[in-house]
C-alpha positions as CSV (number, residue, x, y, z in Angstrom):
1,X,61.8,106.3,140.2
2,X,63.7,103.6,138.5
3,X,66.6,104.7,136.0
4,X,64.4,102.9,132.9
5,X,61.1,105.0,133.7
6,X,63.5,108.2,134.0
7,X,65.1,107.8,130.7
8,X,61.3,107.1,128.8
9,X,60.5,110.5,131.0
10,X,63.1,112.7,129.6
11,X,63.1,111.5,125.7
12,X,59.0,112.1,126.2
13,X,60.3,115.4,127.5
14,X,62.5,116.0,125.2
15,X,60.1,115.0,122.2
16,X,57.6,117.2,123.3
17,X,59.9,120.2,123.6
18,X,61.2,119.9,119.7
19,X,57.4,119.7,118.9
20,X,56.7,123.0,121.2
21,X,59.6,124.4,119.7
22,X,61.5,123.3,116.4
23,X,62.9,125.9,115.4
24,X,64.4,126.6,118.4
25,X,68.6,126.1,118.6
26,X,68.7,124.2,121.9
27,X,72.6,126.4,122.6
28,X,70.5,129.3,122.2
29,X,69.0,127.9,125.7
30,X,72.0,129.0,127.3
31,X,73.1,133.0,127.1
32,X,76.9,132.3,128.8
33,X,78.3,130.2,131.1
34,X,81.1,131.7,133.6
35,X,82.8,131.5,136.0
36,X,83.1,134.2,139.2
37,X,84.0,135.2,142.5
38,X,81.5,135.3,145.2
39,X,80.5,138.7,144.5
40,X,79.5,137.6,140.7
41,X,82.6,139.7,139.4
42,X,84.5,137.5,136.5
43,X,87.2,135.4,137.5
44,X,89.2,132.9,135.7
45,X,91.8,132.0,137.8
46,X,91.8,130.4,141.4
47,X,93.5,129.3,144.2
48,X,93.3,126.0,146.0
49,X,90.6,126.8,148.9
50,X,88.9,129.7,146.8
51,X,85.1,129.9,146.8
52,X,83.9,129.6,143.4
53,X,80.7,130.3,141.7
54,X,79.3,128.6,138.6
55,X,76.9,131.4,136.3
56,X,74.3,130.5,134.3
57,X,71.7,133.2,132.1
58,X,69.1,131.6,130.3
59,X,66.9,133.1,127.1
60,X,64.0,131.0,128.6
61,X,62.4,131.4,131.9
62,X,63.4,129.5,134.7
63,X,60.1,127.9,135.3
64,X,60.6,125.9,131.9
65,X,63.0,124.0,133.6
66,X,62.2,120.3,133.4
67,X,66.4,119.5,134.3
68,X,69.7,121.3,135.2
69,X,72.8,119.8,136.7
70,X,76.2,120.9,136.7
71,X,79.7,118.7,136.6
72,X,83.1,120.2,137.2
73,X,86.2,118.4,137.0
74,X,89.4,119.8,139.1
75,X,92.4,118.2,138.1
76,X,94.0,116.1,140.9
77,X,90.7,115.8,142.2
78,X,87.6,113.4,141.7
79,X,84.5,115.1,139.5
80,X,81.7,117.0,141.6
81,X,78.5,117.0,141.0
82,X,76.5,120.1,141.3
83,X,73.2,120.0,142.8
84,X,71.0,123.4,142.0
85,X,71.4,126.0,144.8
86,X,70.5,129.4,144.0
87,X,68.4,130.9,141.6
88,X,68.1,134.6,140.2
89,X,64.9,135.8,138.6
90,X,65.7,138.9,136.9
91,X,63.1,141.1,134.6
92,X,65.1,140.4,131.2
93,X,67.3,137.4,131.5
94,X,67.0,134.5,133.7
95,X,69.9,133.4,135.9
96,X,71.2,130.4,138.5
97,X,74.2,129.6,140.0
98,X,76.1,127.1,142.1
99,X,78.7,127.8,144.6
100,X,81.9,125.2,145.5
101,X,85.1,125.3,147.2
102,X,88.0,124.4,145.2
103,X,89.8,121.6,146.4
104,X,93.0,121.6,147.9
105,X,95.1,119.9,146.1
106,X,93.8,120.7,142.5
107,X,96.2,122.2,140.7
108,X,95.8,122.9,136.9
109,X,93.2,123.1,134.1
110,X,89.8,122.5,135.1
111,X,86.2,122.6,133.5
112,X,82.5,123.2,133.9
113,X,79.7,121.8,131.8
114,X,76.0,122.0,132.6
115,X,73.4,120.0,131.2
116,X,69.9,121.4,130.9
117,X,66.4,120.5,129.6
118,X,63.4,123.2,129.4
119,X,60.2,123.3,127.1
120,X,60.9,125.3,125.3
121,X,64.4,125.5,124.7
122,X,65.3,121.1,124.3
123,X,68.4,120.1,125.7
124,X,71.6,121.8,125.4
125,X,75.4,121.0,126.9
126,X,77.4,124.3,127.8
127,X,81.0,123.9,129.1
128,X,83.5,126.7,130.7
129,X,87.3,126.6,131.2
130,X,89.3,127.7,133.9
131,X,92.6,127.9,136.0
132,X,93.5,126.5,139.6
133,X,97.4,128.1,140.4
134,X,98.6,130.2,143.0
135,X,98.9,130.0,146.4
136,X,95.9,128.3,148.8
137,X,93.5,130.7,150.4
138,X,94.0,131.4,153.7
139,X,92.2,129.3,156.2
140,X,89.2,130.5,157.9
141,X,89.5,130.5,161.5
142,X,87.5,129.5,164.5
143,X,85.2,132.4,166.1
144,X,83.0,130.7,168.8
145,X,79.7,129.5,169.0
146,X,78.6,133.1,170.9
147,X,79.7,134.9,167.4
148,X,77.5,132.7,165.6
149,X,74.2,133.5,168.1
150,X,74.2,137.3,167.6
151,X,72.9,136.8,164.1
152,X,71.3,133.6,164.4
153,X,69.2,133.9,167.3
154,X,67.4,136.9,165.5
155,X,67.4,134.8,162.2
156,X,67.0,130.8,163.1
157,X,66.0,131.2,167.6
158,X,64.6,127.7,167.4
159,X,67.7,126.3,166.6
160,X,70.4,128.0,168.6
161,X,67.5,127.7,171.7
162,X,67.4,123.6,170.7
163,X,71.3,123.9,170.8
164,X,71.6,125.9,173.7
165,X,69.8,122.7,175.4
166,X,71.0,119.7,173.7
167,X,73.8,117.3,174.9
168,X,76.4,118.5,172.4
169,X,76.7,121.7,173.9
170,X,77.7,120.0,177.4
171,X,80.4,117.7,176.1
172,X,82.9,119.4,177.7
173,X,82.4,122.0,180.7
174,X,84.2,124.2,182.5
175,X,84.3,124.2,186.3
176,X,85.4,127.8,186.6
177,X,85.7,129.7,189.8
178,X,85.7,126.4,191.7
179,X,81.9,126.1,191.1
180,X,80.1,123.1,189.4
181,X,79.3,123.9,185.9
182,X,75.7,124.9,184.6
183,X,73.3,122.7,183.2
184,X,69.9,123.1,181.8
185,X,67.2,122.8,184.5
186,X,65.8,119.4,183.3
187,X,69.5,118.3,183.2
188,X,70.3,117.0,187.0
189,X,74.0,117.6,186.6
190,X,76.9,116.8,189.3
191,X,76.8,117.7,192.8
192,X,79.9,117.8,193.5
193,X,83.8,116.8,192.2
194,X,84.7,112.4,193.6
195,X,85.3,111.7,196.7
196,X,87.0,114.3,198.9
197,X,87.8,116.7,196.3
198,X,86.2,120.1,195.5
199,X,85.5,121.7,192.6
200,X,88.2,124.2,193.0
201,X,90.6,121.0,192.6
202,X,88.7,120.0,188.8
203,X,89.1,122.0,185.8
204,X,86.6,120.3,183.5
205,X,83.6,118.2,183.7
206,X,83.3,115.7,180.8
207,X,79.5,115.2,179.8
208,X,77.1,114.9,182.6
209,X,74.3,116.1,181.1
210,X,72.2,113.3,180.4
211,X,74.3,109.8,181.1
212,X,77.6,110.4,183.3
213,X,80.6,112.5,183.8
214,X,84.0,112.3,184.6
215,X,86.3,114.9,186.2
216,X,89.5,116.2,185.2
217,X,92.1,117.6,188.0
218,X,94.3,120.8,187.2
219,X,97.2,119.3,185.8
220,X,94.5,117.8,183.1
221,X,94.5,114.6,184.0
222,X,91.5,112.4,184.1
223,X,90.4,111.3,187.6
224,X,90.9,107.6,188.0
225,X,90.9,106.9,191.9
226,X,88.7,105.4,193.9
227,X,84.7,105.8,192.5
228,X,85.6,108.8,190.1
229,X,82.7,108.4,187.4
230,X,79.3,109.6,188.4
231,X,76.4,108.4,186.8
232,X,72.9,109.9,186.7
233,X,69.9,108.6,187.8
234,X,68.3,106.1,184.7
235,X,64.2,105.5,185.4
236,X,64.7,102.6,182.1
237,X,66.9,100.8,184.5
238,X,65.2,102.0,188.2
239,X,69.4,103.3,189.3
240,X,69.8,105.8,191.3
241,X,72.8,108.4,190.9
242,X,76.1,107.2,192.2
243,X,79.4,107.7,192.0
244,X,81.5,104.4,190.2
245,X,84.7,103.0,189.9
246,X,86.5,104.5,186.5
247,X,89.6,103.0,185.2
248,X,90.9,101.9,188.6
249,X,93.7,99.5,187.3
250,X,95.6,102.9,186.4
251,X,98.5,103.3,188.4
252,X,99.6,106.4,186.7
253,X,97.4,110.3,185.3
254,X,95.6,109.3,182.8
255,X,95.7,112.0,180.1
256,X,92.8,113.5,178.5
257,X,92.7,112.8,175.0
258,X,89.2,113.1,174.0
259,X,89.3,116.9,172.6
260,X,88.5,115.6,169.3
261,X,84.9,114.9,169.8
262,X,84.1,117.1,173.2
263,X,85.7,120.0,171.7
264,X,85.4,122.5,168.8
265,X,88.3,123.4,166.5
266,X,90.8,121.2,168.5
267,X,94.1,120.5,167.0
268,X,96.7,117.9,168.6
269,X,99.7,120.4,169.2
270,X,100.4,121.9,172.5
271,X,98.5,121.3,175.9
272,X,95.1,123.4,176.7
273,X,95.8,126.2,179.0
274,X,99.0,124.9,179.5
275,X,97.8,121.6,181.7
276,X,100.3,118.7,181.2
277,X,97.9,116.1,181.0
278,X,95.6,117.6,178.4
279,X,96.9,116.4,174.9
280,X,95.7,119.0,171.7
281,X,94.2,122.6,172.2
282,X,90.4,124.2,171.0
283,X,88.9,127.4,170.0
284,X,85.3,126.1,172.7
285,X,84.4,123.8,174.9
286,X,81.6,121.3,173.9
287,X,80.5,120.5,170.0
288,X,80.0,123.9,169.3
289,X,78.0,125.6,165.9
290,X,81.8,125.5,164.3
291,X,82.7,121.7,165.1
292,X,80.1,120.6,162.0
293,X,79.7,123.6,160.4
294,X,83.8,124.9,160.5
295,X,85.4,127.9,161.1
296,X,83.1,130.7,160.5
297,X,84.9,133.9,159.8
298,X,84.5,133.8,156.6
299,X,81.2,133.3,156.6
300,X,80.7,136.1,159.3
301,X,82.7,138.7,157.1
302,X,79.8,137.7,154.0
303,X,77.0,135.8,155.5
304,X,75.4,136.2,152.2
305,X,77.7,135.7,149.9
306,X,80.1,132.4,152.1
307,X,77.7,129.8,153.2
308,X,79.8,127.4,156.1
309,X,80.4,124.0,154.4
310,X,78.8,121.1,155.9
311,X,78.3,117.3,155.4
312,X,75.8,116.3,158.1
313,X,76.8,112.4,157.4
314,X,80.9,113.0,157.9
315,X,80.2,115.2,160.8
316,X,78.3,112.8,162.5
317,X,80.2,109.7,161.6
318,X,83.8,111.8,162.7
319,X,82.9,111.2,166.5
320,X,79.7,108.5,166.3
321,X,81.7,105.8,164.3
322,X,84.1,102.9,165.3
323,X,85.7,102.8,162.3
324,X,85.2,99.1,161.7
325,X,83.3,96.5,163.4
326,X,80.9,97.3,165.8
327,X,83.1,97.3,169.5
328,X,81.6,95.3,172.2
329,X,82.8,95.2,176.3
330,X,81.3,93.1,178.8
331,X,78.1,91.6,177.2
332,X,77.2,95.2,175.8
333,X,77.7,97.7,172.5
334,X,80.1,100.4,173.4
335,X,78.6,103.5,173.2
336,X,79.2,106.6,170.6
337,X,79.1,104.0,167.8
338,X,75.5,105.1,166.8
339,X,76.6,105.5,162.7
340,X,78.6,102.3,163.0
341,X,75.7,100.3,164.4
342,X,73.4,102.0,161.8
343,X,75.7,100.4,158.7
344,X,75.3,97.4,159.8
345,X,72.0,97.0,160.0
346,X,68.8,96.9,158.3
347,X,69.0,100.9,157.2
348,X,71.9,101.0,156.3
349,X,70.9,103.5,153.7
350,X,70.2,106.0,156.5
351,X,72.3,108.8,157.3
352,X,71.7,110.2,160.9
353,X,69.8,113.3,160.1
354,X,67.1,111.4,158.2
355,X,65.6,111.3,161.6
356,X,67.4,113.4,163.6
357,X,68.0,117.1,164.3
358,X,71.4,117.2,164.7
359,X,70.7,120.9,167.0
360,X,68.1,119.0,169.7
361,X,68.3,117.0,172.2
362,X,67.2,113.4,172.1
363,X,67.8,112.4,176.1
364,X,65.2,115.4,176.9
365,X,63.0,115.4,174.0
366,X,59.9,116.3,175.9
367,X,61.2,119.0,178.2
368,X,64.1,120.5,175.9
369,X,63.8,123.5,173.1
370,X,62.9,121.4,169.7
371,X,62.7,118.1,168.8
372,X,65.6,115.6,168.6
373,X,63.6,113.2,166.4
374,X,61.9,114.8,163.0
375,X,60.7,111.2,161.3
376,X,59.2,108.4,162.9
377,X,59.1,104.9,161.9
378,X,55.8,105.1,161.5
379,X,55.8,108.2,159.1
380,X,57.2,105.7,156.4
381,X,56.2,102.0,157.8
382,X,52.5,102.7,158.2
383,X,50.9,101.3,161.6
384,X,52.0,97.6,162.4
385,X,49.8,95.1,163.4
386,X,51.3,94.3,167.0
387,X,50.2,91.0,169.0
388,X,50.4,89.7,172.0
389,X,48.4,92.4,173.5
390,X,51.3,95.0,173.1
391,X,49.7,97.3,170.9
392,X,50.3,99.8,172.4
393,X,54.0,99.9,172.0
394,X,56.4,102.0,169.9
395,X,58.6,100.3,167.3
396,X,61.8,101.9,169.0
397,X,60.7,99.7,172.5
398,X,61.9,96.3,170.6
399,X,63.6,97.2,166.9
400,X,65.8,100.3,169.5
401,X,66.3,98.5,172.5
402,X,69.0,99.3,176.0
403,X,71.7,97.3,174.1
404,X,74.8,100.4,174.4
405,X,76.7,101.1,177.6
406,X,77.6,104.8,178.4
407,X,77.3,104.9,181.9
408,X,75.2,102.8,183.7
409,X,73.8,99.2,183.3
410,X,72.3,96.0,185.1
411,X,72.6,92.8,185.1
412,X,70.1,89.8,185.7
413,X,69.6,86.2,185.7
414,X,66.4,84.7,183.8
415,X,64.9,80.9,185.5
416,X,67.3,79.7,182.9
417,X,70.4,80.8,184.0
418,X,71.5,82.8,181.1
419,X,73.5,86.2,182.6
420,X,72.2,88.7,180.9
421,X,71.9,92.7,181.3
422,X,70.6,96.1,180.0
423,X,72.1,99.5,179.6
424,X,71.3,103.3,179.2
425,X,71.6,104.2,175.2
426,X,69.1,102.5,172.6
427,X,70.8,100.3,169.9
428,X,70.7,102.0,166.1
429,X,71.3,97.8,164.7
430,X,67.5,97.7,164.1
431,X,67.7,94.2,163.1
432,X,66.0,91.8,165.0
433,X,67.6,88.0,165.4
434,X,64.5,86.2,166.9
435,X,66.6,83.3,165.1
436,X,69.5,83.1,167.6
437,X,69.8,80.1,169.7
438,X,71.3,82.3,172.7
439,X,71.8,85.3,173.8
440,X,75.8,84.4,173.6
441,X,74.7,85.1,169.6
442,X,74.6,89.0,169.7
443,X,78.6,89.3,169.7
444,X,81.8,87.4,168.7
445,X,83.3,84.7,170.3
446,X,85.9,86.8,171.8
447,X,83.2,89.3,173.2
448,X,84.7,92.3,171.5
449,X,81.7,93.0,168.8
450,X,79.0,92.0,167.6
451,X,78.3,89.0,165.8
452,X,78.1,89.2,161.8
453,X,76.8,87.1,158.6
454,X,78.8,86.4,155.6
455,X,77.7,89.6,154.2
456,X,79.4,91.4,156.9
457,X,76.4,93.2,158.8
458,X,74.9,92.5,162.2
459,X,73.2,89.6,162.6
460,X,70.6,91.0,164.7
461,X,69.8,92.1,168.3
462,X,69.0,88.9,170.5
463,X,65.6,88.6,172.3
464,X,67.2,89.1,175.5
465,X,67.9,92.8,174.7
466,X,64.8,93.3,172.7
467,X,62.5,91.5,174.8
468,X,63.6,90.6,178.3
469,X,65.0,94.1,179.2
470,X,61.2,94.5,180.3
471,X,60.1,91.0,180.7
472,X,62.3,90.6,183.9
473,X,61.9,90.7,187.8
474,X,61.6,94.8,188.3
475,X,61.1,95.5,184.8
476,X,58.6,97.6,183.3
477,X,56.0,94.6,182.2
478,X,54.1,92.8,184.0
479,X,55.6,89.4,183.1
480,X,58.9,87.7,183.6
481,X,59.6,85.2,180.9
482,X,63.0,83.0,180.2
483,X,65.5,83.3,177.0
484,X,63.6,80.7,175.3
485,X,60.2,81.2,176.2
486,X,60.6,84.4,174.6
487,X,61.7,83.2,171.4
488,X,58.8,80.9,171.4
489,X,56.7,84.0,171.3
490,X,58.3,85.9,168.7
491,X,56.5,85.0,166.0
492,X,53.4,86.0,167.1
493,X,54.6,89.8,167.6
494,X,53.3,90.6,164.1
495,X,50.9,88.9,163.0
């Protein structure tokens, strides 16, 4: 709805409501506005890091409410917004409320107002006062993912099942007792440690649940010699499972230094179980419950009363981002930059859980617990008219093609010489450039991302990826067609 027909909508509203109710005093809407602890008792005064809670009682019922928004300004801190949360229906008085966390670094005078429209009742503008001094709460800490299941597989089993099962859970595993670790049963896993070694010489397994996995010794350093990456099998690409050279220009351990994203409530001091080559210390192995949602004894000591924070689009972006430009390496998008890639492309105005479940898998969507994908492009594009006999095609096939390296990859030549290759993660770009001139267009000159307009997004994924990933001797079609013979055909995909 466009910001002109809103404003028409709410002075109609508000017209209507003085002719409903003239004599009404719109403050009279509002019975008090306060301000509380969790537990609704008054409260004034706060410390940064303090759970706060916004009161509202009303002398018209809540279902008269056409609009109700809340702004409260800490000082040293930016305005928040306030979007509705809870509501109370009581017998005599109506009541809502917000919750917040105070931020920490406000320090100071702060205040409340809350805006509301009913019929009856008209619009009316009620503003509260109070202090942020003292010392900062303590911090919640880290209680493990197993903490969080004993309520939540009784209240919420399909997603701690679809958890249980999805990739997260496996970014980091521990090869304890000098036995491989434990995968789901769809999941092939890793036989056995590289080369020679066995798995009493390994202390953890990084990934290997859908893509590859890479071994760390005990000291903590990452395996480097010889073929020390194993990658799974990939039916896209027709690869069988093998074990690949990782990183063999090292001469020296190479330290592990990817706890931020494989592990849950890491933190940079010290060395994890006391191995030399492991930088930082964590609560759990793996993207547990706490890594998105944070530490959770708070919210364990009141479930009801603490909800756990979250922001599904930072959590994503903290370990799915490049931070810049999209990275590139050896004619492919490096992987784990599935945010990045998504900004710089035609939805850009997604965020990653507008279409997926951040708790299920997406590698085994059709033998895991849930679903990893909850919208699909058709749900909002309608059925596309698709030509060249390929109707029966998904849109993720070409706008989501093997364009991302995690593991493994191949590389071909089509009858015009052009080198090109696939991998084993789908692209989130979604732009198509059936305008490039060759495939050397996808990335920079230098190789080390991809290519972007004047406006500083992708300029597309090239028809190689899109098209000739299938269209190619051993590919899943039964055609084989060149770079430009392709793009001569582009055109005619939707007609």
């Amino acid at each position: 709805m466009g910001s002109t027909v809103r404003l028409i909508l709410i002075l109609s509203l508000l017209l209507l409501a003085s002719a409903l109710n003239a004599t009404t005093c719109t403050a009279k809407s509002f019975q008090s506005l306060t301000t509380t602890d969790l537990s609704f008792s008054a409260k004034t005064q706060f410390a940064p890091g303090d759970y706060i809670r916004y009161n509202i009682k009303l002398t018209v019922p809540l279902f008269s409410l056409v609009f109700v928004k809340g702004l409260v300004s800490f000082p040293g801190a930016l305005p928040e917004n306030l979007i509705l949360q809870f509501a109370v229906f009581g017998k005599g008085d109506q009541q809502i409320f917000w919750d917040s966390i105070v931020p920490k670094q406000a320090a100071g005078d702060a205040t409340v107002s809350v805006t509301f429209i009913g019929i009856p009742g008209g619009l009316a503008v009620q503003s509260a006062a109070f202090t942020v001094s003292g010392e900062p709460a303590t911090a919640a800490k880290y209680i493990g993912s197993d903490a969080c299941y004993l309520c939540h597989t009784g209240l919420h089993p399909d997603i701690v099942s679809a958890y249980k099962e999805s990739g997260h859970h496996f970014a980091l595993n521990a090869a304890s007792g000098g036995s491989a670790p434990a995968y789901p049963p769809f999941a092939p896993g890793v036989p056995n440690p590289p080369g020679s070694l066995a798995w009493s010489d390994t202390t953890y397994v990084v990934g290997g649940y859908g893509w590859k996995a890479n071994f760390l010794a005990t000291d903590g350093h990452i395996i480097t010699d010889n073929a020390s990456q194993y990658n799974l099998a990939n039916s896209i690409l027709a690869t069988a499972s093998e074990f690949v050279p990782y990183e063999p220009q090292l001469t020296g351990p190479k330290p592990f230094t990817c706890g931020t994203c494989h592990t849950t409530g890491y933190h940079a001091d010290g060395n994890q179980g006391g191995l030399t080559y492991i930088v930082g210390a964590w609560n759990e192995n793996g993207v547990g419950c706490e890594a998105c949602h944070g530490p959770g004894s708070e919210h364990k000591a009141n479930p009801s009363g603490i909800k756990p924070a979250l922001d599904p689009t930072k959590s994503c972006e903290g370990c799915h981002a490049s931070g810049g430009s999209v990275l590139a390496e050896s004619g492919f998008i490096v992987s784990q930059q599935q945010s990045s890639e998504l900004s710089s492309g035609a939805k850009n105005s997604f965020t990653c859980t507008s279409c997926h479940n951040a708790h299920a898998s997406v590698r085994y969507d059709d033998q895991a617990s849930g679903s990893g994908i909850i919208k699909k492009c058709t749900d909002c594009h309608g059925l596309k008219k698709v030509g060249l006999s390929m109707g029966s095609l998904e849109c993720i096939d070409c706008h989501m093609p093997f364009a991302v390296k995690s593991g493994a990859s191949i590389n071909f030549t089509d009858a015009n010489t052009n080198n090109l290759g696939q991998a084993d993660v789908r692209s989130h770009i979604f732009t198509i450039n059936a305008a490039a001139t060759s495939p050397a267009d996808m990335f920079s000159g230098d190789g080390g991302s991809i290519a972007t307009g004047t406006d500083g997004k992708a300029k597309g994924l090239t028809l190689d990826f899109v098209c000739l990933g299938c269209h190619r001797a051993g590919g899943r079609a039964a055609t084989t067609y060149t770079f430009s013979q392709v793009k001569g055909l582009a055109p005619s995909v939707h007609q």
